[in-house]
C-alpha positions as CSV (number, residue, x, y, z in Angstrom):
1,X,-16.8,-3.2,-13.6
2,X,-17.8,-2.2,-10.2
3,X,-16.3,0.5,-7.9
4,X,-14.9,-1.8,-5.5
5,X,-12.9,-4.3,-7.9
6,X,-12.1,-0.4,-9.8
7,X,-10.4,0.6,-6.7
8,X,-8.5,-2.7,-6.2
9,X,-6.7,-2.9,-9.3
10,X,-5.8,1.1,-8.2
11,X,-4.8,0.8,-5.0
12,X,-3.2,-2.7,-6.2
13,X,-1.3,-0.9,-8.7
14,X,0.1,1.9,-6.2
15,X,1.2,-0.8,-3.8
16,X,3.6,-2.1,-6.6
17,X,4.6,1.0,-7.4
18,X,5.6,2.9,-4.5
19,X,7.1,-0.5,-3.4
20,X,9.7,-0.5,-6.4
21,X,10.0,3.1,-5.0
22,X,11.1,1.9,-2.3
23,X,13.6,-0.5,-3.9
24,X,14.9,1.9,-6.5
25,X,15.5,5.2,-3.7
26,X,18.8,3.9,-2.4
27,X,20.5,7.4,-2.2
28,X,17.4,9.0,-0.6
29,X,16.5,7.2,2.2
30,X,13.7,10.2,3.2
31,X,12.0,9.2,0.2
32,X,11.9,5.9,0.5
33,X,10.6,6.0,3.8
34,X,8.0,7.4,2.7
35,X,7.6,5.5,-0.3
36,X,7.3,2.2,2.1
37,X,4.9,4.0,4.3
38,X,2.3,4.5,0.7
39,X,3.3,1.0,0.2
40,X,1.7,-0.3,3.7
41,X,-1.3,2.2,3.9
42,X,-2.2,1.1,0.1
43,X,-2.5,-2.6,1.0
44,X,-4.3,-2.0,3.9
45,X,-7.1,-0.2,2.1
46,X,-6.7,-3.4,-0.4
47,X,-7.6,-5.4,2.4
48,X,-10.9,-3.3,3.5
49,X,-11.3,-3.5,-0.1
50,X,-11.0,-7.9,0.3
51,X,-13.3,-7.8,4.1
52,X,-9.9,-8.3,5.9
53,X,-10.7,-5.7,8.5
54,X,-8.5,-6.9,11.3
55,X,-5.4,-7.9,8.6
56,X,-6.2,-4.2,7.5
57,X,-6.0,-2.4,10.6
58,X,-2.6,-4.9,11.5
59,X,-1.0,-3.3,8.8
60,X,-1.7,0.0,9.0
61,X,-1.2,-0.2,13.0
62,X,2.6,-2.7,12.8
63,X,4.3,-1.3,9.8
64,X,2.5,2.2,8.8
């Protein structure tokens, strides 16, 4: 496997992750915060990763 498709199954993985953080955190709303803010900055660098530059730099920009 390449690098590229290597860091898209990582950074897909974390996305999922730190999103059921985010789900699962209901008492601490400090850590889900910032749970949902790994969520958004990890599929923006899935979008880089796909050549969505300006979907990218929306998400980062709107909800990060």
């Amino acid at each position: 496997m390449e690098t590229p498709a290597i860091l898209f199954y990582v950074f897909g993985a974390l996305s999922v992750i730190s999103a059921l953080a985010v789900v699962l955190n209901t008492r601490n709303t400090v850590a889900s915060a910032m749970s949902l803010v790994v969520t958004m900055v990890s599929l923006g660098i899935v979008y880089v990763l796909l050549e969505a530059y300006l979907v990218a730099v929306l998400q980062i920009m709107v909800y990060g």
